[in-house]
N, C-alpha and C positions, 0 to 999 in steps of 0.2 A: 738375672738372678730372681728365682720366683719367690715371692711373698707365703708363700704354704707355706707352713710348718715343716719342717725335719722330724722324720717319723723313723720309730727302730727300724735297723739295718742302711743308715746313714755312716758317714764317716767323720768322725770328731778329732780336732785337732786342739794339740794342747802348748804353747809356749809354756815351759819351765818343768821341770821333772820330780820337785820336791815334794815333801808330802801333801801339799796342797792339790798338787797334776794326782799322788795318787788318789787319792780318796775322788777327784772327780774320775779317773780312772774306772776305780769301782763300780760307782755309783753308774754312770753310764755304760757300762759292758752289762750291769745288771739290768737294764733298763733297754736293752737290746742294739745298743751301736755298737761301731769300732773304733777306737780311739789311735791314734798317733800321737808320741810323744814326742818334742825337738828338743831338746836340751844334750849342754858339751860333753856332762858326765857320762862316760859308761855305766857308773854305778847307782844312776839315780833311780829313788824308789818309785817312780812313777813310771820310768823308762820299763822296768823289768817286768810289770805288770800291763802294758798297754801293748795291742796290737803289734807296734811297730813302732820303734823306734831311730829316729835320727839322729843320731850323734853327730851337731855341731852347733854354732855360735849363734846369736839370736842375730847376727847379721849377716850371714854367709849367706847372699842372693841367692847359689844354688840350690841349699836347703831349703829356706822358704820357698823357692819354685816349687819344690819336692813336694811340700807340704802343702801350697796351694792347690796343686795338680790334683792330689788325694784325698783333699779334705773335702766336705760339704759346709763346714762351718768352722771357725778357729777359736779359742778364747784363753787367756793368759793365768797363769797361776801365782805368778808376784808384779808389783808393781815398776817394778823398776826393767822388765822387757822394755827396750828401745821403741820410743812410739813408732819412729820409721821404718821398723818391723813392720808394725800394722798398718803403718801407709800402703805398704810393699805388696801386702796381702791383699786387699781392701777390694782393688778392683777386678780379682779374682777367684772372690770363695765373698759369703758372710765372715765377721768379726765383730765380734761383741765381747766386751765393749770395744766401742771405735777409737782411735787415735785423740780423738780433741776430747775423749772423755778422760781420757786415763793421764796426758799430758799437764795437768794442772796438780795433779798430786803427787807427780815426781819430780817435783821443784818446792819447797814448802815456802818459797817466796810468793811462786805464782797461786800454790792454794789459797797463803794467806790473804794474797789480794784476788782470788774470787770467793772466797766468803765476805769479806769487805763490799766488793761488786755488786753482791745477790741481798747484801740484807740480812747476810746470815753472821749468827754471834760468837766472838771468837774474843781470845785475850789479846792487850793492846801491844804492836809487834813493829819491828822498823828493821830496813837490809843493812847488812853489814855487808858489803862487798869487797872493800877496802878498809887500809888503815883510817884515811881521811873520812870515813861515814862512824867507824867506832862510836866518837865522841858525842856523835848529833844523836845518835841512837840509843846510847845509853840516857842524853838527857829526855829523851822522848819517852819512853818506857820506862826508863827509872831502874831500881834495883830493891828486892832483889830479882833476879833476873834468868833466862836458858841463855845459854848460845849456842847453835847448832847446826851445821851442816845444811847448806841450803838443797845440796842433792846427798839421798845416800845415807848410812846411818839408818839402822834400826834395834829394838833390844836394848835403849840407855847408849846404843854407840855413838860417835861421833856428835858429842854435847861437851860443854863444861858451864857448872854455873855458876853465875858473879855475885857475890854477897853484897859488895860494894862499888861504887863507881871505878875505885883504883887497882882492883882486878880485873876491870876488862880485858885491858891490852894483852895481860902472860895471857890470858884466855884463848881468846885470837889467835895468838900464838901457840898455842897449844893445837890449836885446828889444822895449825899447818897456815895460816892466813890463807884459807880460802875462801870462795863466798860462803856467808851464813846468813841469820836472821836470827835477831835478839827476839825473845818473847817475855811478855811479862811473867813472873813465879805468881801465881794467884793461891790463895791458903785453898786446899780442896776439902769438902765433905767426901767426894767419892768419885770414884772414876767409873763412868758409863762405857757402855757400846751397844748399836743399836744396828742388825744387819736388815739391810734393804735389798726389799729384789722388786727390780721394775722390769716390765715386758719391755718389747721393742712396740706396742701401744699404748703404752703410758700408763698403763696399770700398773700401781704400787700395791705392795705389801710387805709388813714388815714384821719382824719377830720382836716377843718383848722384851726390853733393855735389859741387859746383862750388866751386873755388877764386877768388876774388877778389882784385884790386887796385885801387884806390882813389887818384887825383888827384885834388887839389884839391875831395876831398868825391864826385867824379862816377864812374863806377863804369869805370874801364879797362878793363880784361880779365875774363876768365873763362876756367879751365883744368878741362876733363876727361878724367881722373880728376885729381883732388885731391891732393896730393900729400901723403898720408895714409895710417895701414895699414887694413886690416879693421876692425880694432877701432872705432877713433874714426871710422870711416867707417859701421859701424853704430851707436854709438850717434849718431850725427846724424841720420842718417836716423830711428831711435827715437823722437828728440826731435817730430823733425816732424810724422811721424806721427800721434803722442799731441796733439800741436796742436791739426793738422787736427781730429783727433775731439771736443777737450774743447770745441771752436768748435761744432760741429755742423757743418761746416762741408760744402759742396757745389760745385764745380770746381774750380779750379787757385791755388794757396795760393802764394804766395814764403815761403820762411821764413831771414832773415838770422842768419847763427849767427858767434860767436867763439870761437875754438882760446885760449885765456889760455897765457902762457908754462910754465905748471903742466900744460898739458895738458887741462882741466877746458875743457867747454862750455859756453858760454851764449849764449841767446836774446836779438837785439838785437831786430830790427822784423819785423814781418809786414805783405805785400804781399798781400793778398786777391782777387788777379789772376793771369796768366800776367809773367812777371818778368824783367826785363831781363839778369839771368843766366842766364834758361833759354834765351836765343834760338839759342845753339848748338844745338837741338835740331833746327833748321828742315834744319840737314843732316847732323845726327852719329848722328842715334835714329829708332829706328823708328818712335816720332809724336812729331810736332812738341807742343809743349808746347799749339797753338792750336788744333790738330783735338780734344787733351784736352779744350779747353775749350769744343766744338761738345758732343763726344760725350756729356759731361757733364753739361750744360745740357739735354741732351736727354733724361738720362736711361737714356745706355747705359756701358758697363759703360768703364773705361780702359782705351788701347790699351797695347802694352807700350812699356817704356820703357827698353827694351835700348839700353844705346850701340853703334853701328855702326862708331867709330873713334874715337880721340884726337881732341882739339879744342881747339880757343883762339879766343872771342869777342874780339874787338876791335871797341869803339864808334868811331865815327866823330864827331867835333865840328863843329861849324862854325866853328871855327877851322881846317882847311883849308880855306877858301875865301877864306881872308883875303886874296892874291891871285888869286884868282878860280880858274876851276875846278879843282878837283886833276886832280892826274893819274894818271886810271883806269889807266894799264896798269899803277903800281905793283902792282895787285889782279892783272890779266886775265894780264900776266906769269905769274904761278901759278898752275899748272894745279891745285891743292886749296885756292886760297882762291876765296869764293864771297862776290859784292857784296847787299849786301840795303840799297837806299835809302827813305827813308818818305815820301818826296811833298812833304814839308815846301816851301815857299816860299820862306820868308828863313831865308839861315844866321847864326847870330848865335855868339859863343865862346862856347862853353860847353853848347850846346842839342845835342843828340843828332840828328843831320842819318840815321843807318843806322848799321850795322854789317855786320862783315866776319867770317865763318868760315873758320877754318883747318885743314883735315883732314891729318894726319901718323900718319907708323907710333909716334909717342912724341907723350904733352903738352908735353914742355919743345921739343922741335924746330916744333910746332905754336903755339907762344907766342912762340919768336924768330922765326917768321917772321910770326905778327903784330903786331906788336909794333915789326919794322921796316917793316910795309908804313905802317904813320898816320905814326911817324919822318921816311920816304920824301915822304910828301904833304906834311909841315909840320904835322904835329900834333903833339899833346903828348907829350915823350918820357915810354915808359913803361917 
């Protein structure tokens, strides 16, 4: 396998079809490769837009043979592809990132005990695996409290939380008793994210933390800059960083952070992908989070990741559609808001149908006006 870079007219492979595979889709077809897409769906929106697609399981040997054979590189679109995929692959194409990198953050037990590991700050957390650990773990952590899905679960799913010690148990039960992991509830000022892209030479670079809001568990907005000073704006950025490296880690990294009303950071989840926070990047930064993650994958150096303007992501639900189609000029109306749709099929509430970019001289003028463009359509007030 040669160490050169991947230069256009290369073949790029992509585990997982959703709107994540497309938008790398794009961004690398526009950038001179060919992509393959492997995912079950016929109908996925990345499937329909890439060179070629594979319709099957992220573990059918023969597919990935398929896909080894034709790819020059591979790299995953959500976190939860089977690392043994990428074992599968490994010794036959590049993969970025690799198996041991992605492996710790589709367990939130194993995450929580490699930021514990590395030094890195996180809230205080203990396995529930069974009925018999409940008891030790509630008095270890205390309440109030998460419990959640130790695999699996995203969007507010697969959680319940305990007000009190003698809620745990329905809780548990509620999950179905399978394994989970209590986390402490910490009072938050604000919820971060901070997207990383590290070469496969160890050059970092990072974009500046994005502010988050959060409905009903699903992630509403995104504000850049942050509304934060230097200070806690670098050590976040710090945090991620050291992340990125203690993983080993190679492409574009989510890293989920909490501001605690103390002031003090910590580390919630890592997304081992390009991330639903970053997607402001598609028109506020000099590269979009998804050509990072072409360039990356191939092996060349990250682009910069200067921001080009104020911004405010606003996701789109399928709950506008609940009378049937919205209505786009709320968007076209605004000459700095910019529509970005996923292909998706059926819109159902709660599913991420696209998202809407807001460019303004200020974040906060950039937030209310997205914020009342979904309001505008009949979506969720944010």
């Amino acid at each position: 396998m040669s160490a050169a870079p991947l230069l256009p007219g290369a073949t790029l492979g992509m585990l997982g079809g959703g709107q994540l595979g497309r938008m790398f889709t794009l961004a690398a077809r526009t950038m001179g490769y060919r992509v393959i897409v492997l995912d079950p769906d016929p109908d996925s929106p990345a499937g329909s837009l890439a060179h070629s697609h594979i319709e099957a399981g992220y573990l059918e040997t023969s597919a990935l043979d398929a896909l080894a054979e034709a790819c020059d590189a591979v790299s995953t679109e959500f976190e939860n592809v089977p690392a043994t995929a990428l074992e599968h692959l490994a010794p036959h194409c590049i993969v970025r990132p690799h198996a041991a990198a992605v492996a710790p953050t589709q367990d939130r037990l194993a995450e929580k005990a490699f930021f514990d590991a590395n030094d890195l700050p996180t809230v205080a957390w203990a396995p529930v695996r069974d009925r018999a650990e409940l008891d030790s773990a509630v008095a270890r952590v205390g309440t109030p409290a998460l419990l959640k899905h130790a695999r699996g679960g995203y969007d507010g799913k697969g959680q319940a939380g305990v007000e009190r010690p003698d809620e745990a148990a329905a809780a548990f039960e509620s999950l179905g008793e399978e394994p989970c992991i209590l986390e402490q509830r910490v009072t938050l000022e604000r919820e971060l994210s901070v997207i990383v892209c590290r070469a496969a030479d160890g050059t970092v670079a990072c974009y500046a933390p994005g502010e988050n809001v959060h409905v009903g568990g699903i992630l509403a907005t995104t504000r850049v800059p942050a509304a934060i000073d230097d200070t806690l704006a670098a050590r976040a950025t710090d945090i991620a960083a050291r992340t990125a490296t203690a993983l080993d880690y190679c492409g574009v990294l989510g890293v989920e952070l909490f501001v605690s009303a103390e002031g003090g950071i910590l580390l919630n989840e890592l997304a081992p992908r390009p991330h639903n926070s970053g997607h402001y990047t598609l028109d506020a930064s000099a590269t979009t989070q998804f050509e990072q993650q072409v360039r990356l994958l191939c092996g060349l150096q990250p682009g910069s990741t200067r921001l080009l303007s104020p911004v405010a992501m606003v996701n789109v639900l399928g709950d506008v559609w609940r009378n049937g189609q919205p209505d786009w000029t709320r968007v076209f109306d605004r000459p700095e808001a910019k529509l970005h749709l996923y292909g998706k099929l059926e819109p159902r509430p709660g599913r991420k149908m696209g998202h809407v970019n807001v460019l303004a001289g200020d974040p906060e003028e950039a937030l209310a006006s997205a914020r009342a463009i979904v309001t505008e359509m009949g979506g969720r007030p944010v």
